[in-house]
N, C-alpha and C positions, 0 to 999 in steps of 0.2 A: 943577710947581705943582699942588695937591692941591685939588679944588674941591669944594664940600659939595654931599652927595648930593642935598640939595633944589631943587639949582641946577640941575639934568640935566632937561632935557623929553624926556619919553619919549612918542613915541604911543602913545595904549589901543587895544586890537586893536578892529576893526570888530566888530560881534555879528552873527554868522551865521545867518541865518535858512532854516530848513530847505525845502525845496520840499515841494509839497504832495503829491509824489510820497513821497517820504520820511518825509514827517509821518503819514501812513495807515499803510506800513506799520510803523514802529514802533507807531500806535497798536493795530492791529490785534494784533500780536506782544503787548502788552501786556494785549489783554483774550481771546488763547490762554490767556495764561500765567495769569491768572487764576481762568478757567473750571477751569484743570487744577486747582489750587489748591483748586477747591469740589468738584471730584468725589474727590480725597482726603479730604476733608472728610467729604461724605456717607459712602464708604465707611468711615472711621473711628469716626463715629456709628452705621451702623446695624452694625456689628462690635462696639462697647460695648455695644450695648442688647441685641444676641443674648446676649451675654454674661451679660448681667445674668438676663435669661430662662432660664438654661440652670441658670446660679447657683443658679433656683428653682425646677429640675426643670418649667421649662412648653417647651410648644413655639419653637424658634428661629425665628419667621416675621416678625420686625420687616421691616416697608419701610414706604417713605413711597411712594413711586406714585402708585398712584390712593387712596389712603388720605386719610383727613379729618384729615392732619396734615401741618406743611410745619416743613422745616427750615430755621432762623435762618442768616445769614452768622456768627453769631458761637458756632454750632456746638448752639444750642439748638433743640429740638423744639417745636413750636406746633400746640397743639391745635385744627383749626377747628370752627367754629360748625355742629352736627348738621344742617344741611340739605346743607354740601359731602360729607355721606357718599354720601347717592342721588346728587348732582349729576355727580361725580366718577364713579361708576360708572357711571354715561347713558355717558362720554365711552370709560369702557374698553367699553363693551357694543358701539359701533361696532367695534372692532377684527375682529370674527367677526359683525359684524350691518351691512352696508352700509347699511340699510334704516332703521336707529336713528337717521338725520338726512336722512329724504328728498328736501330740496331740495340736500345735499350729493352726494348720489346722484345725483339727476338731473342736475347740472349742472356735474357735474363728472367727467369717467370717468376720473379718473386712483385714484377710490375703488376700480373695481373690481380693483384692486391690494393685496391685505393690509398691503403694506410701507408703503403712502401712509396707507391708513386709520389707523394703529399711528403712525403720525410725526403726521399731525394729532391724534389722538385724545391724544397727551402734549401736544401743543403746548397746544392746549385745556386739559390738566389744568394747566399751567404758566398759562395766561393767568389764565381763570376764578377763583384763589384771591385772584386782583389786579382782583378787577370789581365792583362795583355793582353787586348783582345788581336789584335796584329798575330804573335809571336806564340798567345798562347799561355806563356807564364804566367804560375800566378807566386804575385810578390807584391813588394812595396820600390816602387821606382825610385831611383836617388842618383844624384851625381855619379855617383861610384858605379851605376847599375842597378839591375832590380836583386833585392834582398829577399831571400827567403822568408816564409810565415810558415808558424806553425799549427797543426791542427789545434793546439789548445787556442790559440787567437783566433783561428774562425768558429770553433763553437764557442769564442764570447760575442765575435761578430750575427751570430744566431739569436745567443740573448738578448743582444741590441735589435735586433732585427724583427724578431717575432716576440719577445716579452716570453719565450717560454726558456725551461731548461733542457739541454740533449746531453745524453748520458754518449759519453767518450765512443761507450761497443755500438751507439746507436748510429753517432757518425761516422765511424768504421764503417761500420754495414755497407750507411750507404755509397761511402769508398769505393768500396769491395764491388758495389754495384756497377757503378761506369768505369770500373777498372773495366771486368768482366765482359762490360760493352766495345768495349777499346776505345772510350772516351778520353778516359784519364791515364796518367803515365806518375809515381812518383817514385824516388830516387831517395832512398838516406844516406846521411852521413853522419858515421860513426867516427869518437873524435877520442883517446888514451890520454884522459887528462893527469893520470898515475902512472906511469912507468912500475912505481915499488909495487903497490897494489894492484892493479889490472885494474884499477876505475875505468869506466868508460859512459863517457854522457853521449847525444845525440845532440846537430845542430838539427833547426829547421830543414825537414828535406826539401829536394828540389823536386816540385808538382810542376805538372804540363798536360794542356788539354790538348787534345788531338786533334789533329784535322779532319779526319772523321767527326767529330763531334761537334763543331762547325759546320760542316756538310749539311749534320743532322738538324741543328739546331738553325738553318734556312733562313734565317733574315739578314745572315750576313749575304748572301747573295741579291739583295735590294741595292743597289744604286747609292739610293738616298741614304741607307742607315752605312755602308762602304765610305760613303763621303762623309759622315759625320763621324768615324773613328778614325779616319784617317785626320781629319780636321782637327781635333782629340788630342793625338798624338804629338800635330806639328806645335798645337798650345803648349802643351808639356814638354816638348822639345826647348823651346824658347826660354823656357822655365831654366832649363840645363840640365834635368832629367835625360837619363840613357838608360837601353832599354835591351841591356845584354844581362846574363847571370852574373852576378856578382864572383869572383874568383873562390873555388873551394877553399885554398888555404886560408883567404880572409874569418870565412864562415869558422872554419876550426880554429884559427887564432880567437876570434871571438869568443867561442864555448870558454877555451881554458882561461881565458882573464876571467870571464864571470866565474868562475870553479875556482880559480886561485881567491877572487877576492870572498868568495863566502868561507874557503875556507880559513883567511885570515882573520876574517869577522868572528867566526867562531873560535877562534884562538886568544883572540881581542875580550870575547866576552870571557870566554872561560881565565883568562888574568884578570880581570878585572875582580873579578870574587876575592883574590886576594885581599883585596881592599876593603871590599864590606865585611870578610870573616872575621879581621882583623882589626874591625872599630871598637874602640873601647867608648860606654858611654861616658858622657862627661860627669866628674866628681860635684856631687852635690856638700858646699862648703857648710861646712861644721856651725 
């Protein structure tokens, strides 16, 4: 007796939910694999632009570095705003000058280390292109306000930046470092995207450099480089950019849509197998 296939109850597989042991490291694995992605990247770009230079009989010395230019994830070059030229050089002048942020110096002796001062003094050129220099934030300015960033996005802004790879503990460190100076200030937020479970993700915290650190860092006290941030700002004012924190509750309403939607996504796939388990090939005619 031949019964129609809509007749058959089949259980649907349970959806697997990954331990959070497991959930890291693939996530982690995915933003290696990333990173490595953006330092081909850079090195591709500044290999085309030597190129181009060489084309026109000038010198092949393209880099972005400490340079007052940052390269785009989508492989373009951006030119900044003529105050990050002295700004950015402050930050390489610590590399051979301990002394070029003296409350870093004091208060921290892991400076009198060349290899420490050279790992903060990039980190800084990586943060700083992503700061307020007015207010001090660092984020991404929008209609709404300035947005949070996260450390994972400035160590890809690193990759881009220098063509090399930093390992998460290494810009921790140097964190840890102009914390300790009372340069930097940062702020997290923890967001209970599971009530049943206790899940708990983290948005972007809220980073802020100090006014101490400004102090330190001396060329904002120049006239001319004052009137070129401020000149800066009124551009991006016009724009319709504002230049407050974005409201916390914004920031955690954020987390939990992306949390809700991956975890829909994985419910989405995990049905979807129903479909393939359940293909019959087609009958080859007699």
């Amino acid at each position: 007796m031949a019964f129609a296939e809509s007749s058959i109850s089949r259980p649907q597989p349970t959806p697997i939910t990954p331990t959070k042991g497991e959930y890291d490291a693939e996530y982690r694995a995915k933003r290696k694999l990333r990173k490595q992605a953006l330092i081909e990247l850079h090195h591709d770009v500044v290999e085309c632009e030597n190129q181009k230079l060489q084309a026109q009989d000038k010198p092949t010395n393209f880099a972005i570095g400490f340079r007052a230019r940052r390269l785009l994830r989508n492989g373009e070059v951006e030119t900044l705003p003529q105050e990050f030229a002295r700004i950015l050089k402050g930050c390489e002048e610590f590399i051979d000058n301990p002394n070029r942020f003296p409350s870093l110096h004091a208060w921290c002796d892991a400076t009198n280390n060349v290899q420490s001062r050279r790992l903060i003094a990039k980190v800084l050129a990586c943060i700083l292109p992503n700061t307020d220099l007015i207010g001090g934030r660092v984020g991404v300015p929008t209609e709404a306000g300035i947005r949070t960033i996260s450390y994972d996005q400035l160590q890809e802004d690193y990759a881009l930046r220098f063509g090399e790879f930093i390992s998460p503990n290494s810009f921790k460190k140097a964190i840890q470092h102009l914390g300790h100076a009372g340069y930097f200030h940062s702020e997290r937020i923890n967001v209970c995207v599971d009530q049943k479970s206790g899940t708990v993700r983290s948005a972007a915290a809220f980073k802020q450099f100090t006014e101490r650190f400004f102090s330190d860092l001396k060329v904002v006290r120049y006239s001319n480089i004052c009137q070129m941030i401020i000149a800066t700002r009124e551009r991006q004012k016009k724009k319709g950019l504002r230049f407050f924190w974005v409201a916390r509750r914004l920031l955690m309403e954020g987390v939990q849509q992306i949390f809700n939607a991956s975890t829909l996504n994985d419910y989405a796939d995990t049905t979807s197998t129903v479909f393939t388990a359940y293909q019959h090939p087609q009958q080859v005619p007699l």
